[in-house]
N, C-alpha and C positions, 0 to 999 in steps of 0.2 A: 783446390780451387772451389769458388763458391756457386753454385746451382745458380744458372743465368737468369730464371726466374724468380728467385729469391731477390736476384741482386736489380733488375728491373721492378718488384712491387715494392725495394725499398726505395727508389726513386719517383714510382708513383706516388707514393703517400705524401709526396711533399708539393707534387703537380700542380693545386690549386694553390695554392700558397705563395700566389703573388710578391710575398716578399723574402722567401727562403730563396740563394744565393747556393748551387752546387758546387761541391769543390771535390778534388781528387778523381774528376772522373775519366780522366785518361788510364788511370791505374788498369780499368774496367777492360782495356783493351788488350790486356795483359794474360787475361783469362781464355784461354784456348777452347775452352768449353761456349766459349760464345760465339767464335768461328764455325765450328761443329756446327751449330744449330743455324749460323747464317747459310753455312753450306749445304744444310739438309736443305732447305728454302728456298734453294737458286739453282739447285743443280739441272731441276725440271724444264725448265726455261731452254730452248730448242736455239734460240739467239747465246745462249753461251760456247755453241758449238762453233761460232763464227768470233776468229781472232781479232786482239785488238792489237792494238799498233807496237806490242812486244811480241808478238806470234804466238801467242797460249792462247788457250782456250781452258774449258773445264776438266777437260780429258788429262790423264794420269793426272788427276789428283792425290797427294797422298796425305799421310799423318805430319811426316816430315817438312813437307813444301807450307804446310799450314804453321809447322813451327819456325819454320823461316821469317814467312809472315810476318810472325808475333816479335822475334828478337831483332826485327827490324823497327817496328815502332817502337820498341821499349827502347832502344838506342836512338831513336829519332831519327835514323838515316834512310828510312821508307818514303820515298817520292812515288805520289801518282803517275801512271803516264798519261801524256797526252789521248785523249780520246781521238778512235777514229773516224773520219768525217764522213756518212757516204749519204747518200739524197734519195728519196721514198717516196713515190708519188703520190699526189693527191686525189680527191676527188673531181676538184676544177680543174684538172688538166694540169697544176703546177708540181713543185717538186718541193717535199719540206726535209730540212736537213738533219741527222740522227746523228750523237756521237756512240759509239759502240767502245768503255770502257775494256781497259784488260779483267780477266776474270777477278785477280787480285788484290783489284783497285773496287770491284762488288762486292767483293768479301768485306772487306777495311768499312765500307760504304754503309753496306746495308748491318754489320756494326753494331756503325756508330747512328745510322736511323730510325736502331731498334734504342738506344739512349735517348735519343731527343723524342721519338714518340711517350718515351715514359715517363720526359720530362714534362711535354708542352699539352700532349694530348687534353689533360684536365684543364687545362685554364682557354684551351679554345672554346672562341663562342658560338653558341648553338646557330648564329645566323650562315655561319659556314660548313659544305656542305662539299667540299671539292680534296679528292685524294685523304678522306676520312675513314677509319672503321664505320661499317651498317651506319652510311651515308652514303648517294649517289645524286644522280641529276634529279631522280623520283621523286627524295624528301624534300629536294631544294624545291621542287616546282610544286608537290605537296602543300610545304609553307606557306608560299607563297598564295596559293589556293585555297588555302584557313585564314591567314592573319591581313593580308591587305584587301577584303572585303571593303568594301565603300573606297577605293580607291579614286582619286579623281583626274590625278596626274602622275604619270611614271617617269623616271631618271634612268636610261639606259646607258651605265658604267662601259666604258671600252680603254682598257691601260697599252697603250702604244709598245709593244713588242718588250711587255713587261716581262718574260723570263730572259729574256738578253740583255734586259736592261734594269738588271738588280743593282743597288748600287755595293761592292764589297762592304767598304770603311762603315756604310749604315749597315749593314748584316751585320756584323762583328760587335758592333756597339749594341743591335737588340741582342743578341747571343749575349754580350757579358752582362747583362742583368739581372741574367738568371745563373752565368754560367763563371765561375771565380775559379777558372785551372786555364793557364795559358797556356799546357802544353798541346790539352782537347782544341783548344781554338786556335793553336798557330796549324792545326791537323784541317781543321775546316778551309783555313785559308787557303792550305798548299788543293783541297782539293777545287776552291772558287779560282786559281792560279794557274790550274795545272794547264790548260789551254787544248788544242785540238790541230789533226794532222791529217791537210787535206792536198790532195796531189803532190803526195812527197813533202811538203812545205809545211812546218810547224807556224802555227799563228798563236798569240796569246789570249788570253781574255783577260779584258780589263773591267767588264762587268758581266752581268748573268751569273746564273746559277751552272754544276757542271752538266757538261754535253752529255744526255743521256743516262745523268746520274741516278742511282736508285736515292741517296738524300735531296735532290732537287726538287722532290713536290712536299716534302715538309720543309724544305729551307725556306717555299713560297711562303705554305701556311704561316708561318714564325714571322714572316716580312709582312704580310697581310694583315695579320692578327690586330697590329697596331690600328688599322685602319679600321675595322674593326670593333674593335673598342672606342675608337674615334670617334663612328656613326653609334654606336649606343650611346655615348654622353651626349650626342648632338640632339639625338632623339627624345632622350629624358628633357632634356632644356627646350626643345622645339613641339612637344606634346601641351597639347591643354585643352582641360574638361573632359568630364566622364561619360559625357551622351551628346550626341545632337541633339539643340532645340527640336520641340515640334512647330509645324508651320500652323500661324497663325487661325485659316481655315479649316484644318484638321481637329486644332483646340477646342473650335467651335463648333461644328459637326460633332466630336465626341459628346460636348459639355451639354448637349440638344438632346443625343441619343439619352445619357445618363439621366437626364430629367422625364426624359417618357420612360423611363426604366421604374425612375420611384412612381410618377403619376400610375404605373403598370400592375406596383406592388399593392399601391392604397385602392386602385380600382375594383368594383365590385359588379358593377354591368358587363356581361358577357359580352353585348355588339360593341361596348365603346372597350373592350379588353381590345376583339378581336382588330378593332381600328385602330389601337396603338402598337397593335403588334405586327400588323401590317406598315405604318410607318415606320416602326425601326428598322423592320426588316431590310425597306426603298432607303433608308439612312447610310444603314451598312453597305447597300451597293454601292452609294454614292461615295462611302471613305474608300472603298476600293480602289477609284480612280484617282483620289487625292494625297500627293506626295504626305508622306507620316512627318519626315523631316526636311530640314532647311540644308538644301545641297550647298550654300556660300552661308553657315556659320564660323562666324570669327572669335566665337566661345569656344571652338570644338576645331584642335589639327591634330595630326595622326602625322607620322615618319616610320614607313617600314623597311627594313631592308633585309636579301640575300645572297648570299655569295657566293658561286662556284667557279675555284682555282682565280685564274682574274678577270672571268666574268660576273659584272651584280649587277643589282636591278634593285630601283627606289622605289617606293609607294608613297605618295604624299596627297591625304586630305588636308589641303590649305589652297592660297591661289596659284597661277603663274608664275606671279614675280616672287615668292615664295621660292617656289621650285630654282628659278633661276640663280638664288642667291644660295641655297642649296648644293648647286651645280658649282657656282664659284668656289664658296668654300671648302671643298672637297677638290676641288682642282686647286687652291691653293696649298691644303694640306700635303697631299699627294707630291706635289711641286719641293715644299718646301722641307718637310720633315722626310717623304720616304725617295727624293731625288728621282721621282715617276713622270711621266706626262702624258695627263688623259688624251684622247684622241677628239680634238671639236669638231669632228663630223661625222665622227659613230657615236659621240655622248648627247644626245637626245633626250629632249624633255619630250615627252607625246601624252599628248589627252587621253585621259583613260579608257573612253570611248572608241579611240583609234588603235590597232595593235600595236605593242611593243615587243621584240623577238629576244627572247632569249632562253639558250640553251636549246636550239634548232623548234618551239614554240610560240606558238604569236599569241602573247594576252593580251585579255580586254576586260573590262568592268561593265557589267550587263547592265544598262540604263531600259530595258524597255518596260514597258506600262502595261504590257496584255496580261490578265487574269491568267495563275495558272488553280490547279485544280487535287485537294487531298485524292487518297485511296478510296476514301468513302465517296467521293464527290462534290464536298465541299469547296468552294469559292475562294481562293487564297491571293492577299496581295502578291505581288509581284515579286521576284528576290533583285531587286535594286540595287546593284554595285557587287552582284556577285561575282567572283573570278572565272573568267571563261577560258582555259588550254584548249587553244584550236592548232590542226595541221592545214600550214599553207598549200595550195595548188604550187608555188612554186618550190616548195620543197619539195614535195612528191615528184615532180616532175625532174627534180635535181639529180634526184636518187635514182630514176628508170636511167637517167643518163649517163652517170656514173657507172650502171649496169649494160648500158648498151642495148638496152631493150625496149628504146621510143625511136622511132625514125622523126623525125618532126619537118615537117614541109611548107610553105608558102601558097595558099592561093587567092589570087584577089584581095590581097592584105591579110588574111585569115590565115590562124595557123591550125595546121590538122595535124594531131596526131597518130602513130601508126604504131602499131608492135611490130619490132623487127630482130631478127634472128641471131643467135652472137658466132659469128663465125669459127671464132676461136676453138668453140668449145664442142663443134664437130664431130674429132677425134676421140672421145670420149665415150664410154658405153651408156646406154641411155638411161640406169639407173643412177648413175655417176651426175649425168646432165641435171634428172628432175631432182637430188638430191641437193645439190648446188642451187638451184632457184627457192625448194623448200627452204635453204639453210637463211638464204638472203630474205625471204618472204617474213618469216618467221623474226629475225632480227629485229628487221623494219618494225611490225608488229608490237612487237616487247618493248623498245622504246617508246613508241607512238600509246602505247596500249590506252592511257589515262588524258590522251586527245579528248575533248568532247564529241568532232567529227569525225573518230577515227571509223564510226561505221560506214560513211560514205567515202574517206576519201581510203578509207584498207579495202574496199569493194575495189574500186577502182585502178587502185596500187594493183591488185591481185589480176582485174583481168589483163591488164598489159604485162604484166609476168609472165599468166597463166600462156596466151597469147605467145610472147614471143618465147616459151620454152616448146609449145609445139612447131611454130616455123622453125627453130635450132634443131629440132627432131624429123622435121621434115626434110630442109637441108640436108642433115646425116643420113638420112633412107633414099631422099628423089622424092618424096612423095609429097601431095597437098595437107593445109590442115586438116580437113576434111577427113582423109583417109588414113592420117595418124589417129585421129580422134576415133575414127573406126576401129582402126587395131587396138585401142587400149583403152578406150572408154568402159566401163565397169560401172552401170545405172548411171550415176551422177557425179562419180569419181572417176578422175582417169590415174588410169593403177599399169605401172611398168613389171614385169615379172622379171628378175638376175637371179641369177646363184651366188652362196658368198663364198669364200677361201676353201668352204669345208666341202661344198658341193651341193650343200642345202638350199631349197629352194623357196626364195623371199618375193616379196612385193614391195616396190616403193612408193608408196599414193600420194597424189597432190596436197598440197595441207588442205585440209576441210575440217577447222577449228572453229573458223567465222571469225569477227573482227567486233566486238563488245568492247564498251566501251569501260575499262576494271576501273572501279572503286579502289582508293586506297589501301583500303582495309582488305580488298584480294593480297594485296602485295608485300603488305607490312604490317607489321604486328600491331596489334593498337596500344601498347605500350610503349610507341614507340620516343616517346615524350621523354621519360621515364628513362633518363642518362645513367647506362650502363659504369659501375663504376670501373676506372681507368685499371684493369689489371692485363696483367701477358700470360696470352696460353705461346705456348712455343711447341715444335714437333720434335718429336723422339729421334736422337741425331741417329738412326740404324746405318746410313753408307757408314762410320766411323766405326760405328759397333763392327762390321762387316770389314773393315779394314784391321782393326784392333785382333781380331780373332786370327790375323797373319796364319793362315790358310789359302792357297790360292785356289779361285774356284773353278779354274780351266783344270789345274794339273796335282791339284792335293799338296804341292809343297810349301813347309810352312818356312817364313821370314816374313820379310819387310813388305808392302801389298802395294799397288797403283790403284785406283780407279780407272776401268775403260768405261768409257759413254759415246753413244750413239746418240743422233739427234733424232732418229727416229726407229722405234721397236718395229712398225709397218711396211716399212721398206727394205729391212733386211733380207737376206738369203741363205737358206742356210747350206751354202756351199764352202763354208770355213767350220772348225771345230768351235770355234770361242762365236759365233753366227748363232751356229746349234744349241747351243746351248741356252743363250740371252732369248731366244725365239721360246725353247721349249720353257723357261724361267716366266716367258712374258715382261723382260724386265730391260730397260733401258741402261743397265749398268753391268760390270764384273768385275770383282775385286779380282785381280792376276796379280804374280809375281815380277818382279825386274825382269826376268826373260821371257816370257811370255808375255810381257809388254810391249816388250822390245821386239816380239814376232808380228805380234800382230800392229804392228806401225810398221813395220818394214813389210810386209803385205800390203797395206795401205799404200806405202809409197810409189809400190812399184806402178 
């Protein structure tokens, strides 16, 4: 069998190549060595430990069960199963639905979206920035932050319950374009087909992508792409001219200064020097105030676009009605070739001047006129249409509540807010408590980091946290804030002392990082332009190696192996033999034999 990295960089090499047609790539599945490596991949994953709607899990895996697998697709009698349906609650209070594939059906999965990553990954376009390699929401809002400068009008993209609403028959038709093996694409279909099983009761799908599928966020990109490429042709055709005009006053103000420039050169009189040098100077304050360019040139539009998963977001220097026809088009695209429907009351033309939200940030294009000022001191126009990433008041406030750690109240129309205490978490040891608000503080933080007013509004995040993790510690003692603050305040930090497992003695301190507002260049390389080319690192299949070696590591007897897995090394006990061991291992796994697998599930069961 051929080394699965071999066999994916010989699929990359053909990635960009727009008109190279893959054939035989079902055979791909054939290779057991490709299993291995999805299994090394997925085994980690604490959600495999919870069955799907065939009762497996990842647990005894073997050499065998994987060869099963394989002589099931080679024969083509391998059916998905239904995904299981169970519901996760949100942030607002609602509940969003998950389907929890059989392990099985992850393996088969994740595959076949190590294939299509090494088909598709090169011919995606760099405006897309959702479920990519070293891409996140960062670069997308990055982009956005370098390239729609001077914006005047945004197009805020919203596609109507666009993973449910993929349409099959168009998936199938972008796939065969690239893809000339019906056996790979009748494999896709059965898994767009396979449907989901919720209160006992099978339902089918007749569109979306699968429930919880590890192929479903590139099955998007592939559906997307079209679009895609759609808005770069629109953009090539809807761009024109290389600069904005200068405005007519500005021309002239320049063309004034540049005459007292030469009159300056040929001058030979000191006091009539120092009088023209004085007027230039009164000149140049005066271009300070005066627009450089023509904010309504119709020599000069610009279309920008970025895309994360199926949210995007337009840039357009041109007018209104521009934009709108924009919005049309793109809603008829959408409509008609990818069988989508925008949402017309979350797709939003908005003035650039006004925020636009996306991807949990509000931008805006900086119009204002106040002088700012070099490192040396010098006098500098204004940065006019710069891109501003602000965090909403109403976000932050989204998130304490989400956390349970804003009481919010009513008075006289006025709303006041309060830090208040999380009941729940009580029971908890208090390093456990400020641990959990660090974790959450910290989060917030990391996404937010590249806000412009992440200083003021992470001050503010931080003291309602700060705040209501001492009433939850007050709570747990009887005591006021006051007199927790007492007990554990440390100068300017408040510092918890625990011991950990071994009896060693720790501290856990409030974060005291600060809330700076990082530079892109903190976070990502500046290379980052600079398209890595499309190759596969893969990891070392060692559970297989460790199975292969048919050694059991409970009892030394050599034969045939399982895999046992834990969903968790930290919560174990070692009050079993096969306990003891993965604890003193540090490992979430052991390869055992048939009977000693067989013991320890019948332990489990009892």
């Amino acid at each position: 069998m051929r080394d699965p990295v071999q066999v994916l960089n010989a699929l990359c090499e053909h990635s960009k190549d727009s008109g190279y047609r893959y054939q035989r790539l079902y055979r791909i599945l054939f290779n057991e060595e490709m299993f291995f490596i999805a299994y090394q991949r997925k085994y980690a994953n604490q959600g495999n430990m919870t069955p799907g709607t065939d009762g497996r899990t990842v647990d005894r895996m073997s050499i065998h069960r994987i060869q099963k697998l394989v002589a099931s697709l080679r024969d083509e009698s391998y059916q998905p199963h239904p995904a299981r349906r169970v519901y996760i609650p949100k942030k607002n209070g609602t509940k969003r639905p998950l389907g929890i594939p059989s392990f099985e059906d992850k393996l088969v999965q994740e595959v076949v979206h190590m294939i299509l990553k090494a088909i598709y990954e090169g011919q995606f376009e760099d405006t897309s920035h959702g479920f990519r390699p070293n891409r996140s929401c960062h670069t997308a809002l990055r982009d956005i932050k370098v390239t729609f400068k001077g914006t005047r009008w945004f197009i805020e993209g919203d596609i109507k319950g666009f993973f449910d609403n993929i349409n099959h028959n168009v998936m199938i038709d972008i796939l065969r374009e690239r893809i000339s093996d019906d056996r790979f694409l009748r494999l896709i279909r059965k898994f767009l087909n396979a449907g989901y099983m919720e209160n006992w009761t099978y339902n089918n799908t007749y569109s979306g992508t699968p429930q919880g599928g590890i192929i479903s966020p590139i099955l998007a990109n592939i559906y997307l792409d079209k679009f895609d490429k759609y808005v770069k042709q629109y953009a090539e055709s809807f761009n024109k001219g290389k600069s904005r005009r200068l405005t007519t006053e500005y021309q002239r103000n320049r063309n004034q200064r540049n005459a007292l420039r030469w009159k300056l050169e040929a001058e030979t009189d000191e006091n009539r020097k120092a009088e023209l040098k004085l007027k230039m100077a009164e000149m140049r304050t005066e271009m300070l105030d005066i627009p450089a360019t023509r904010d309504m040139d119709d020599t000069f539009k610009r279309l920008k676009y970025i895309r994360y998963a199926d949210d995007f977001l337009i840039g357009v220097i041109g007018s209104k009605g521009e934009c709108e026809k924009i919005k049309a088009d793109i809603t008829t695209f959408m409509s008609e070739k990818l069988k989508l429907e925008m949402s017309e009351e979350k797709s939003l033309i908005t003035s650039a001047q006004e925020p636009a939200k996306f991807l949990g940030y509000e931008i805006t294009a900086r119009r204002s006129m106040d002088h700012t000022r070099t490192r040396c001191g010098l006098q500098r126009r204004p940065w006019s249409g710069t891109i501003v990433l602000n965090l909403s008041y109403e976000t932050v406030l989204k998130r304490l509540q989400s956390y349970n750690a804003v009481l919010i109240t009513q008075v006289d129309r006025k709303q006041t807010l309060k830090p208040s205490s999380r009941k729940y978490m009580v029971n908890r040891q208090g390093a456990d408590i400020m641990a959990q608000y660090n974790l959450e503080l910290r989060g917030f933080y990391n996404y937010y980091s590249i806000a412009d007013n992440i200083g003021y509004r992470g001050w503010k995040f931080n003291y309602f946290m700060k705040y209501s993790m001492l009433k939850t510690l007050g709570r747990k003692h009887k005591r006021t804030v006051g007199q927790i603050l007492e007990k554990y305040r440390d100068g300017t930090d408040v510092v918890i002392p625990y011991r950990d497992n071994k009896g060693n003695a720790k501290q856990r301190v409030w974060y005291n990082g600060g809330f700076r507002c990082k530079r892109f260049k903190d976070i990502y390389e500046d290379n980052y332009y600079d398209k890595a080319p499309n190759t596969m690192y893969l990891p070392a299949p060692t559970l297989v190696e460790r199975l292969r070696e048919r050694k059991c590591e409970l009892c030394g007897v050599m034969g045939d192996l399982v895999m046992h897995h834990v969903r968790n090394i930290n919560q174990l006990k070692a009050d079993t033999k096969w306990n003891a061991v993965m604890i003193k291992r540090h490992r979430k796994t052991l390869a055992v034999c048939q009977d000693c697998g067989a013991l320890i599930h019948k332990n489990y069961d009892q």
